[in-house]
DOPARO-274579 format. One record per residue (C-alpha): residue number from 1; residue in three letters; y, z, x. Coordinates in Angstrom, 3 decimals. Layout:
<rs>
[NUM; "ALA"; [Y; Z; X]]
...
</rs>
This chain:
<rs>
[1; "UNK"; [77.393; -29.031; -18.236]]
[2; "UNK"; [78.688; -28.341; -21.826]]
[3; "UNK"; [78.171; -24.300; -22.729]]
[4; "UNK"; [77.367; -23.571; -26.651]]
[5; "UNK"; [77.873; -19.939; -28.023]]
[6; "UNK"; [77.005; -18.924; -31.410]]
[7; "UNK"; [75.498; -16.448; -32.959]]
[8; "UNK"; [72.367; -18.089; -34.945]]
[9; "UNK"; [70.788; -21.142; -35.762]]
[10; "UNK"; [69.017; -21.599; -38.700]]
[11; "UNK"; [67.082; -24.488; -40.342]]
[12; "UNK"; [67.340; -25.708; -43.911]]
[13; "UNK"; [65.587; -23.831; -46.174]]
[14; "UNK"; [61.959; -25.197; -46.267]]
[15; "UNK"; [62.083; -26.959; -42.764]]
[16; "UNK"; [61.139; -26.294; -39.343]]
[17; "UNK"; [63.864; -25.658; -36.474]]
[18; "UNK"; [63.483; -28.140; -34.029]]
[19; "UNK"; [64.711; -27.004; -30.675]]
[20; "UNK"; [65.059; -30.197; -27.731]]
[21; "UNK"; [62.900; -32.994; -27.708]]
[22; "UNK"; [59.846; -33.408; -26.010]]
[23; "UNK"; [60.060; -33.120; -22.042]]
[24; "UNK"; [63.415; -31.208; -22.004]]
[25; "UNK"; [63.530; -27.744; -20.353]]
[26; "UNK"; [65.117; -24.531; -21.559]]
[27; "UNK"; [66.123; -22.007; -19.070]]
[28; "UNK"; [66.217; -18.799; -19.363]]
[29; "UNK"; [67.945; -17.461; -15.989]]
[30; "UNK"; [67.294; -14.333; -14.199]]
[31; "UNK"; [68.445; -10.851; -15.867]]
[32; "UNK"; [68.544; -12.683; -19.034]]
[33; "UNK"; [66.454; -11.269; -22.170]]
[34; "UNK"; [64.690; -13.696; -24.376]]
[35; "UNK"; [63.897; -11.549; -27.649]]
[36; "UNK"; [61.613; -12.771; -30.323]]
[37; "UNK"; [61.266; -10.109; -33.227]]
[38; "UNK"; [59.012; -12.003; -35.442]]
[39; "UNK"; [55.917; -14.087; -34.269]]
[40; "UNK"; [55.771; -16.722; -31.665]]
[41; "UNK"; [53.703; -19.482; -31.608]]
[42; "UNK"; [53.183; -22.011; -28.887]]
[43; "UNK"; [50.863; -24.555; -28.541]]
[44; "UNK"; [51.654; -26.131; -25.319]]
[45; "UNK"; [50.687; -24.632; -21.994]]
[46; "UNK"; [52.785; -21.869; -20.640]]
[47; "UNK"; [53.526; -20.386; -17.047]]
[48; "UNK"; [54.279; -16.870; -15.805]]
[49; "UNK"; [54.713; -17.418; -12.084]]
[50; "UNK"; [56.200; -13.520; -12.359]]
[51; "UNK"; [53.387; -11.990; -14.492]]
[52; "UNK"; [53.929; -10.627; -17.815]]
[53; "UNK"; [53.616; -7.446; -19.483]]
[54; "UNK"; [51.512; -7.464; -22.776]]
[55; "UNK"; [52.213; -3.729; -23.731]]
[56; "UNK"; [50.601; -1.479; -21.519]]
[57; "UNK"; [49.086; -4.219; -19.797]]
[58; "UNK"; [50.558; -6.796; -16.726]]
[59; "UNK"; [48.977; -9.683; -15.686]]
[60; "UNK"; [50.303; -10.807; -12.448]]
[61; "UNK"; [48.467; -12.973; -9.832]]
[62; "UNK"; [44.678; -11.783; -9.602]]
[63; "UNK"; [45.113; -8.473; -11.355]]
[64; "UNK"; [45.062; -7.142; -14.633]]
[65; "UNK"; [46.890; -3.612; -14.390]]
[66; "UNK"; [46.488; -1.307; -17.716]]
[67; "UNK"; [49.321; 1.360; -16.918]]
[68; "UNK"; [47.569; 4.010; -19.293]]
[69; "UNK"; [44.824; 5.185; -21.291]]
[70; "UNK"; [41.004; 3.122; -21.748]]
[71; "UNK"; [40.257; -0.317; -21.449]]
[72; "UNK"; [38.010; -1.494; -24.356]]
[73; "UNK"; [36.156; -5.228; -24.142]]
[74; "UNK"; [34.969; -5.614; -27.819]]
[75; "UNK"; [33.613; -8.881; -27.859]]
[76; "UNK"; [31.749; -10.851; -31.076]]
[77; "UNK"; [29.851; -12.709; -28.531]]
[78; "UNK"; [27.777; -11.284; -25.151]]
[79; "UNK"; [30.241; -10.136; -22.397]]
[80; "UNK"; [29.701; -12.648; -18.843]]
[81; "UNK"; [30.604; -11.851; -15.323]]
[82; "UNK"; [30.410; -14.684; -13.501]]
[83; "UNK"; [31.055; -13.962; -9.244]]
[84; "UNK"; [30.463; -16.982; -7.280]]
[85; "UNK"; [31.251; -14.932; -4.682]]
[86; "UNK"; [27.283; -13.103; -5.360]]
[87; "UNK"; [28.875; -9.576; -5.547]]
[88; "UNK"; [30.375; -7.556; -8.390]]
[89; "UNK"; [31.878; -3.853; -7.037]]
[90; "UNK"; [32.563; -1.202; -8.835]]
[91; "UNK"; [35.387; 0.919; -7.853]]
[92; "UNK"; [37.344; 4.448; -8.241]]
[93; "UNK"; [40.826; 4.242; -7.306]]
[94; "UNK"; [40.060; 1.905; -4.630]]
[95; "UNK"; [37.327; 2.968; -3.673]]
[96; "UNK"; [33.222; 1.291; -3.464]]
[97; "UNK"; [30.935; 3.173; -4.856]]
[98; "UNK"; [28.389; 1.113; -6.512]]
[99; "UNK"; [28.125; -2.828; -6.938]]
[100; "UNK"; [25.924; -5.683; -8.235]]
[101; "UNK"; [24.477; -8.271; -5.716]]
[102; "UNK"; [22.870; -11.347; -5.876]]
[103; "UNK"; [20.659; -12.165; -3.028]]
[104; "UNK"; [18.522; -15.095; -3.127]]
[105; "UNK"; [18.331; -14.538; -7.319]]
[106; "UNK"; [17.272; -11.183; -6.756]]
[107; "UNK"; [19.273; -8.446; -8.272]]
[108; "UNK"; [20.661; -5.530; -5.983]]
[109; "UNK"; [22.034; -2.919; -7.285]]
[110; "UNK"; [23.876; -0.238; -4.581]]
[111; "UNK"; [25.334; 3.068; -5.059]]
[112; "UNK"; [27.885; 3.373; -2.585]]
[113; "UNK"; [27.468; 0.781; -0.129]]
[114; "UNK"; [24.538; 1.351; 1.622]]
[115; "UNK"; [21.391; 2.966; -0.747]]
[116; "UNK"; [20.114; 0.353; -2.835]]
[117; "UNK"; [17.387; -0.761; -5.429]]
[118; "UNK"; [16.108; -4.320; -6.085]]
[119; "UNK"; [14.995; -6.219; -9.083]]
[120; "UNK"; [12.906; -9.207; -8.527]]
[121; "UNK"; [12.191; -11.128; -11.235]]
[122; "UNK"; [9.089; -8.756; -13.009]]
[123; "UNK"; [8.630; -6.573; -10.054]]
[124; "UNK"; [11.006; -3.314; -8.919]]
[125; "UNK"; [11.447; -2.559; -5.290]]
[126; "UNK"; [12.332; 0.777; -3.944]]
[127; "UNK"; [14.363; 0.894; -0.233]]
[128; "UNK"; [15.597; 4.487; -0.998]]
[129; "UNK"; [13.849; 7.477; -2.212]]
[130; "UNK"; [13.210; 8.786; -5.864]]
[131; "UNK"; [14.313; 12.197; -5.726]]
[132; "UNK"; [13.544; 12.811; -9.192]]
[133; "UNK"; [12.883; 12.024; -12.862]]
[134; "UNK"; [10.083; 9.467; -14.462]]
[135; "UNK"; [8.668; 6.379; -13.043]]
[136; "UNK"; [7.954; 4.587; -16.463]]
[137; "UNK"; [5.484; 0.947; -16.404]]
[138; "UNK"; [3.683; -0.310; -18.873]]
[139; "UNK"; [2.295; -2.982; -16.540]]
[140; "UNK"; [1.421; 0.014; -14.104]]
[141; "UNK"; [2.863; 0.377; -10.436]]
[142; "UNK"; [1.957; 0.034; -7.109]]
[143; "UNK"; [3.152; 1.939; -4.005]]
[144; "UNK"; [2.706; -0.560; -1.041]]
[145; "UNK"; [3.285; 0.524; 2.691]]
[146; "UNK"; [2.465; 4.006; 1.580]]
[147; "UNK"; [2.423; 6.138; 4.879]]
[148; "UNK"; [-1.090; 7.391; 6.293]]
[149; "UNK"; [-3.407; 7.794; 3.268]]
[150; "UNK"; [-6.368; 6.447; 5.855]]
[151; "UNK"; [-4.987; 5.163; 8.731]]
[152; "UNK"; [-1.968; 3.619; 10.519]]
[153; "UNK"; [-2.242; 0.164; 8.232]]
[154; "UNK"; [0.577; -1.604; 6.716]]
[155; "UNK"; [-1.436; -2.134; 4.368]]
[156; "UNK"; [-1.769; 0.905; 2.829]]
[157; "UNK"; [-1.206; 1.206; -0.658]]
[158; "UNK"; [-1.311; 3.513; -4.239]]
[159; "UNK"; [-1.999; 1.140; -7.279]]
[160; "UNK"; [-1.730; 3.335; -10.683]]
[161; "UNK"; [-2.503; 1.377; -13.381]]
[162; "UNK"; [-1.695; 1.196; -16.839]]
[163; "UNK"; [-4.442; 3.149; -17.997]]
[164; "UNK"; [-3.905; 5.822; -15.538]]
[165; "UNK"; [-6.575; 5.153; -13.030]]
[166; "UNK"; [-5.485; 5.523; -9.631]]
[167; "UNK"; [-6.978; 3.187; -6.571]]
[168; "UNK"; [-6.346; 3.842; -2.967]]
[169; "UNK"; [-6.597; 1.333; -0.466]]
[170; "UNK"; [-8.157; 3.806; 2.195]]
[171; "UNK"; [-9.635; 7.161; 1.340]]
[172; "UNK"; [-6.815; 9.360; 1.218]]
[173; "UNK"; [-6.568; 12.025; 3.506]]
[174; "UNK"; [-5.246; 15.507; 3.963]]
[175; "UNK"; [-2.390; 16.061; 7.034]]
[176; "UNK"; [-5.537; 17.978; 9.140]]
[177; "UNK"; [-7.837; 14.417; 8.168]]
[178; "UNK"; [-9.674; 16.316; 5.974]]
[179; "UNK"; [-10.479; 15.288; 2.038]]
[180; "UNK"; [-10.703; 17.980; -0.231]]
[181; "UNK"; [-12.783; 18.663; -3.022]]
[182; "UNK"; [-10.125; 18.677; -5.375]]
[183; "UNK"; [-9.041; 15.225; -4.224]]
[184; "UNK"; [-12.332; 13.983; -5.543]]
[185; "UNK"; [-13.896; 13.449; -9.066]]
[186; "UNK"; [-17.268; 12.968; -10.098]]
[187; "UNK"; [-17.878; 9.059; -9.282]]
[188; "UNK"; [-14.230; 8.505; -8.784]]
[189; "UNK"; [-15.459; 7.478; -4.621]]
[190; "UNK"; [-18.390; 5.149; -4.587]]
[191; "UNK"; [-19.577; 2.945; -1.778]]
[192; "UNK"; [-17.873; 0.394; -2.240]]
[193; "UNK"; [-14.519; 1.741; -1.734]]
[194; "UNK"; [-15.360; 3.511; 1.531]]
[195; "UNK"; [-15.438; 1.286; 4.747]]
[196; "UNK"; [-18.336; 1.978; 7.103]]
[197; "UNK"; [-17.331; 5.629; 8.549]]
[198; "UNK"; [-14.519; 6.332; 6.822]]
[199; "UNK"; [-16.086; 9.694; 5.315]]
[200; "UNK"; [-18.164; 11.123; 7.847]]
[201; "UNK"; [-18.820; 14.784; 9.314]]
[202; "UNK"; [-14.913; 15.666; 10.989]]
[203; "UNK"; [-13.759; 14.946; 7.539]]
[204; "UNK"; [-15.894; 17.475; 6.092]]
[205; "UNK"; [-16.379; 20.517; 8.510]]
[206; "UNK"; [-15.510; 23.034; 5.997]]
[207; "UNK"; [-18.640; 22.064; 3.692]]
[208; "UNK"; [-15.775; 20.514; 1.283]]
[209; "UNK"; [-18.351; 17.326; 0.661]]
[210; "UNK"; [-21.797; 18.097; 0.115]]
[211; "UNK"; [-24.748; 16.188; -1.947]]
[212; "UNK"; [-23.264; 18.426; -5.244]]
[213; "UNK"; [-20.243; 15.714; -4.966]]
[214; "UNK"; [-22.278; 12.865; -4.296]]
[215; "UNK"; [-24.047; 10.784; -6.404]]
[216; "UNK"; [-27.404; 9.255; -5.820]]
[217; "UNK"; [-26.650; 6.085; -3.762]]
[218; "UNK"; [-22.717; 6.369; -4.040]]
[219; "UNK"; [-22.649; 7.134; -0.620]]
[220; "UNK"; [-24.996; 6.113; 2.514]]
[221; "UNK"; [-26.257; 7.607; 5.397]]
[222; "UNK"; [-25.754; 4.486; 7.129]]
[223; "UNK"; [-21.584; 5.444; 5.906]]
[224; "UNK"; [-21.550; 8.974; 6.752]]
[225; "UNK"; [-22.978; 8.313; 10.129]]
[226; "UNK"; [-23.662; 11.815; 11.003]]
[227; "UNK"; [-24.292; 13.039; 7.163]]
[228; "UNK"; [-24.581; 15.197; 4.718]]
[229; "UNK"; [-25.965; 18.927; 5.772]]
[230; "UNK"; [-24.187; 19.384; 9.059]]
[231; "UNK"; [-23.921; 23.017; 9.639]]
[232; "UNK"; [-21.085; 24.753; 8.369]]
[233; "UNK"; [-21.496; 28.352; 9.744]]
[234; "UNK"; [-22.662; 29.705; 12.734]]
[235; "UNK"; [-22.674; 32.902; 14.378]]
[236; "UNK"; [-24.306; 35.114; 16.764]]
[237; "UNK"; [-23.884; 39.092; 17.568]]
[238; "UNK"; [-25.292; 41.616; 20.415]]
[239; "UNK"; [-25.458; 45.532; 20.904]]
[240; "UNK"; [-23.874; 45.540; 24.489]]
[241; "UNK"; [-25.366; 49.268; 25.670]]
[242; "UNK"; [-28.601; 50.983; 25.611]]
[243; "UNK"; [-29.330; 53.332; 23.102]]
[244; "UNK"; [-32.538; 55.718; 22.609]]
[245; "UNK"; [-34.530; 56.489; 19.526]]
[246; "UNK"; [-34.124; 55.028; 15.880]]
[247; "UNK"; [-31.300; 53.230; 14.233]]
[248; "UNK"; [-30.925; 52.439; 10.581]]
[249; "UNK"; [-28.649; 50.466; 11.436]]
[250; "UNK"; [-27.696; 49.923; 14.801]]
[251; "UNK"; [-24.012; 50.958; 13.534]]
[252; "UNK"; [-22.219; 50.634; 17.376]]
[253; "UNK"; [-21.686; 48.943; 20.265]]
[254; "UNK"; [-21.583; 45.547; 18.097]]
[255; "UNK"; [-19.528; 42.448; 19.854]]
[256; "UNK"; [-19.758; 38.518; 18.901]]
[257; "UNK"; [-21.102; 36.152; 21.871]]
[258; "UNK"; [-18.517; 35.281; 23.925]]
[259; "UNK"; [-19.976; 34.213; 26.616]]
[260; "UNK"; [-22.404; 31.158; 25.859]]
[261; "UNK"; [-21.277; 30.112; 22.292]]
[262; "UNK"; [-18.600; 30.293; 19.689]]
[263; "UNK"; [-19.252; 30.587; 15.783]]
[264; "UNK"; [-18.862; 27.743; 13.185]]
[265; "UNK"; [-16.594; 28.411; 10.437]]
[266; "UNK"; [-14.574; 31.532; 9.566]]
[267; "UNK"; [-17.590; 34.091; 10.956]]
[268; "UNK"; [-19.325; 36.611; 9.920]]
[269; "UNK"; [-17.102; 40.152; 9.801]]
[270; "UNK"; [-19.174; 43.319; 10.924]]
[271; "UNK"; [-18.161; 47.306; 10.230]]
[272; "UNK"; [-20.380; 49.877; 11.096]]
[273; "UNK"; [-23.576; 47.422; 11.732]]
[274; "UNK"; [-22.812; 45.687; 8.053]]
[275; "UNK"; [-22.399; 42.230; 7.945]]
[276; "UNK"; [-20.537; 40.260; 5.859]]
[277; "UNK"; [-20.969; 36.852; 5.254]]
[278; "UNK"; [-18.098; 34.303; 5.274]]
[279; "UNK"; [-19.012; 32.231; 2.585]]
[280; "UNK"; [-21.751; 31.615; 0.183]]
[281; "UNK"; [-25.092; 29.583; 0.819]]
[282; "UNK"; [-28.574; 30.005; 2.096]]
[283; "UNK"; [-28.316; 31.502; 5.380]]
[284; "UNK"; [-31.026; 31.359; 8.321]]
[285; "UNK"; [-30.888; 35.229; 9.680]]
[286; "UNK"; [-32.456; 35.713; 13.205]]
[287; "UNK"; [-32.642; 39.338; 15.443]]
[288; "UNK"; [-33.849; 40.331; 18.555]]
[289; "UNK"; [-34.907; 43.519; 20.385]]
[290; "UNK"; [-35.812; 44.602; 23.475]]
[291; "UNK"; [-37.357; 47.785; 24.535]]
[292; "UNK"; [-39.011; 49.960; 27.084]]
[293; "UNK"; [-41.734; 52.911; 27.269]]
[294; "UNK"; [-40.946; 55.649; 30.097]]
[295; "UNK"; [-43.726; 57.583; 28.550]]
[296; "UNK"; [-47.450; 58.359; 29.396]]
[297; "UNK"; [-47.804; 57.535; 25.409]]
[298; "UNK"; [-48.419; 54.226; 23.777]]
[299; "UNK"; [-46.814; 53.219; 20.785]]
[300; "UNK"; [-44.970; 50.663; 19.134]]
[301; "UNK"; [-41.591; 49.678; 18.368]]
[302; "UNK"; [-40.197; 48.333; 15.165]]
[303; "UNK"; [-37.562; 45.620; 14.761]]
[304; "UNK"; [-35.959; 45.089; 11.305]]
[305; "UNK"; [-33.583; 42.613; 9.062]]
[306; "UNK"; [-32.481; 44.398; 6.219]]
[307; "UNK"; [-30.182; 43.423; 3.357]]
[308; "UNK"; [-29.031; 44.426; 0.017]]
[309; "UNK"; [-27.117; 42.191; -3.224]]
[310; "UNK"; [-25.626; 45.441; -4.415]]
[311; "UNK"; [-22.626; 46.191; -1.530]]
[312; "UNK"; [-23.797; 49.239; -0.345]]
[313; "UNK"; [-26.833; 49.949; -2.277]]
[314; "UNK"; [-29.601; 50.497; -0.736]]
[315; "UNK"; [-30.843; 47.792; 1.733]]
[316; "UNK"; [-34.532; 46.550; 1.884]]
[317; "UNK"; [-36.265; 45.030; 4.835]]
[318; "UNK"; [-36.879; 40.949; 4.445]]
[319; "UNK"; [-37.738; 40.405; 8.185]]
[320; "UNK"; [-39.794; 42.619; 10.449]]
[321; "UNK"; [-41.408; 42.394; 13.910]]
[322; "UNK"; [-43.764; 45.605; 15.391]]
[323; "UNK"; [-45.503; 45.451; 18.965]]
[324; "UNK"; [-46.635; 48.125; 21.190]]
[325; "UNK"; [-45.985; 49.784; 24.434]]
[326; "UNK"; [-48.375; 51.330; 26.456]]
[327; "UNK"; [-48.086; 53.325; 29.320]]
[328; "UNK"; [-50.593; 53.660; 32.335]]
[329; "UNK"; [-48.554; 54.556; 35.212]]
[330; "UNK"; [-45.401; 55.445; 36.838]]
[331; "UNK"; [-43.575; 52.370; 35.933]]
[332; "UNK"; [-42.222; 51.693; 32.445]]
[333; "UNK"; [-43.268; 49.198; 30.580]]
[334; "UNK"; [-41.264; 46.626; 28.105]]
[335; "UNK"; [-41.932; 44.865; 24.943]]
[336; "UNK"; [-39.716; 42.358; 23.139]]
[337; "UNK"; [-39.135; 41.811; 18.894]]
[338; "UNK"; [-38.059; 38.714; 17.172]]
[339; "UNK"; [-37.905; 38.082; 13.643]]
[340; "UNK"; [-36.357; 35.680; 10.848]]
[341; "UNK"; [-35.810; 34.535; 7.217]]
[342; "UNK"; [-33.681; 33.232; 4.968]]
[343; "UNK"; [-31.251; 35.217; 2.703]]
[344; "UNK"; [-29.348; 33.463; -0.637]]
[345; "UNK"; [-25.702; 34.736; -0.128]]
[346; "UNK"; [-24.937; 34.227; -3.991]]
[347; "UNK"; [-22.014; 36.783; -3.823]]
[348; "UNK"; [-20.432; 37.415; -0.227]]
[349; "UNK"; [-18.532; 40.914; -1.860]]
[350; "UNK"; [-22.327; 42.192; -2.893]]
[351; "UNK"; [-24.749; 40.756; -0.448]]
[352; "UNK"; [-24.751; 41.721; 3.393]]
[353; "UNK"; [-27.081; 42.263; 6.051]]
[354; "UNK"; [-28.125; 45.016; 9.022]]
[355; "UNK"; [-30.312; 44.656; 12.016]]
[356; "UNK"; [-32.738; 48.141; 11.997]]
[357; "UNK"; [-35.022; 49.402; 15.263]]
[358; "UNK"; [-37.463; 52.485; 14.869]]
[359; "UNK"; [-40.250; 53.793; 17.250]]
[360; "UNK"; [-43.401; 55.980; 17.265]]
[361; "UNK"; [-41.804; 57.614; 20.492]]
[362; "UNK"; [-37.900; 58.686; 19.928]]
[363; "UNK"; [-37.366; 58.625; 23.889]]
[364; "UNK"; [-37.840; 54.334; 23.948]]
[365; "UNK"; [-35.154; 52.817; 24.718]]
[366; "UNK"; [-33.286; 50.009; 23.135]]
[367; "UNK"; [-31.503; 47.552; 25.667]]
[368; "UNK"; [-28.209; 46.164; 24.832]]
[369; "UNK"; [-25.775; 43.806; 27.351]]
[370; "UNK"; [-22.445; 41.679; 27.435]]
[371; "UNK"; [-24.103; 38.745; 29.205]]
[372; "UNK"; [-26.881; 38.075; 27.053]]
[373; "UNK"; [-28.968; 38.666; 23.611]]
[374; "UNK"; [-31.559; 41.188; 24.731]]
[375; "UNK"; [-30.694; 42.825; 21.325]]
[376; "UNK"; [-29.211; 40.922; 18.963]]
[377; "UNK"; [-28.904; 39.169; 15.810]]
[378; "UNK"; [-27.488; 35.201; 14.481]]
[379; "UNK"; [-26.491; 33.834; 11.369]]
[380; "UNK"; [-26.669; 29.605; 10.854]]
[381; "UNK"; [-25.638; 28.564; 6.936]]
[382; "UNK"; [-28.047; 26.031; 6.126]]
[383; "UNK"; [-26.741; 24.818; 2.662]]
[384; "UNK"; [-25.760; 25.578; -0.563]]
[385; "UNK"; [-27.151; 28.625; -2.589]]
</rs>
């Protein structure tokens, strides 16, 4: 092979340089240098089987390595990433931590490699959890599968719609299957939306629904099974020892029945013979008294329910019961006093209640026990004040 060494070529002025016709081959062999200062322009096809560097840039295989600095894509056009592999990762120095997936043309996006969110066409799927931050929809948004609101069911489900109204599947309940009063507006639960049952009197032990949240005919009997006006409070005290004489109030001795019942509600609270009531509400007040003459006198006995709306004013009887005791011989003699009413508890700080006895003779005894009400006085909230 002939060897040719000069030290430039140039073409006539006003003419191209014509280097080799077409299909010859110029080598340039390893650990040579191939220099072009000005511009080069090809228009054929040319191969890099060993990459090539484009400043900080080398292109080499399957990788484009920038050595330094940002990359910028400014494009005049829209940018495409076409995988027909179905996923597009996103790494930091090697390493996953968030890609782009197509599954069955649905769109999931992952942070990291596990927690991830799907798009589906117009609707938005959540797998993880929202932690924080807005929800935004103009088209409104449903929860589906969303725990117990009502019961076990897949089905349960939150739909919040555009306008801001709010539809449960089931009635929505607290974690002690109660609903509160605050979970329910005026005509926001009518019939309709309550299967047979699904309200009924464990749901509302603590008076939270009454017929003051429940509009004429929004609600059934045949739906609340046992209903509306179940009693809320109940409770029943006793004097456990004998006493002699007057008491205004019976101020000791005072224990709730522990042996045959249990109260309803929080209770009522006694101190000194006072009682305080637990909540407001029209209360039924019953008392009880039993008493004996060891005396060769008659005379009668006095058994009295006495209240006040002024906490600690003066209390006024609103129940009494009198009968006499006569004695004719050597063995005494006993009478027994039971009286009622009802008392509007409007303010349970102001309005309380006593149980009073007094006698003609100051020797009669007043019978109290553990066991049972021989003395005695009960409390049974019948419904709103």
């Amino acid at each position: 092979m002939s060897e040719l060494k000069v030290n430039k070529v140039s073409p006539q002025s006003g003419t191209d340089f014509t280097l080799g016709d077409s299909g010859d081959t110029f080598t340039v062999p390893s650990g040579a240098t191939l220099t072009v200062a000005g511009t080069f322009t090809q228009t054929g096809t040319q191969t890099f089987d060993g990459g090539v560097d484009i400043d900080n840039f080398n292109i080499n295989g399957t990788t484009i390595t920038l050595s330094s600095g940002d990359m910028t894509l400014d494009v005049a056009g829209d940018i495409i990433l076409d995988a027909d592999g179905g996923d597009v990762f996103v790494k930091d120095a090697g390493t996953t931590f968030g890609s782009l997936t197509n599954t069955s043309g649905n769109l999931i996006i992952k942070s990291g490699t596990t927690t991830a969110a799907t798009f589906s066409g117009a609707n938005v799927t959540l797998a993880g959890t929202v932690a924080s931050g807005a929800i935004t929809s103009s088209a409104g948004l449903v929860i589906a599968d969303a725990g117990n609101i009502g019961s076990a069911s897949d089905t349960d489900a939150i739909a919040i719609a555009a306008d801001g109204v709010v539809t449960f599947s089931q009635v929505p309940l607290l974690p002690d299957n109660t609903v509160a009063t605050a979970d329910i507006q005026a005509d926001a639960i009518t019939g309709a939306k309550i299967a047979d049952n699904a309200i009924n009197s464990e749901h509302y032990t603590d008076g939270s629904i009454d017929t003051a949240h429940i509009a004429d005919a929004q609600i059934t009997a045949a739906k609340l099974a046992s209903g509306v006006g179940v009693i809320t409070g109940a409770d029943e005290w006793r004097v456990t020892a004998n006493f002699s004489g007057d008491a205004a109030p019976i101020t000791s001795n005072w224990e709730r029945n522990d042996v045959h019942s249990s109260y309803i509600g929080n209770g009522m609270t006694e101190s000194s013979g006072v009682f305080t009531f637990p909540s407001t509400g029209i209360w039924l007040i019953q008392a009880i008294g039993t008493f004996s003459n060891n005396t060769t006198h008659s005379h009668y006995c006095g058994l009295y329910i006495r209240t006040t709306i002024n906490n600690g004013g003066a209390f006024s009887g609103i129940a009494a019961s009198t009968q006499g005791i006569f004695r004719g011989d050597s063995n005494n003699y006993y009478a027994n006093g039971y009286c009622s009413a009802l008392f509007d508890v409007t303010n349970v700080t102001n309005c309380k209640a006593s149980l009073q006895v007094d006698h003609q003779q100051n020797d009669t005894i007043n019978y109290g026990s553990t066991n049972s009400q021989v003395t005695g006085i009960s409390f049974i909230r019948l419904g709103d004040t």
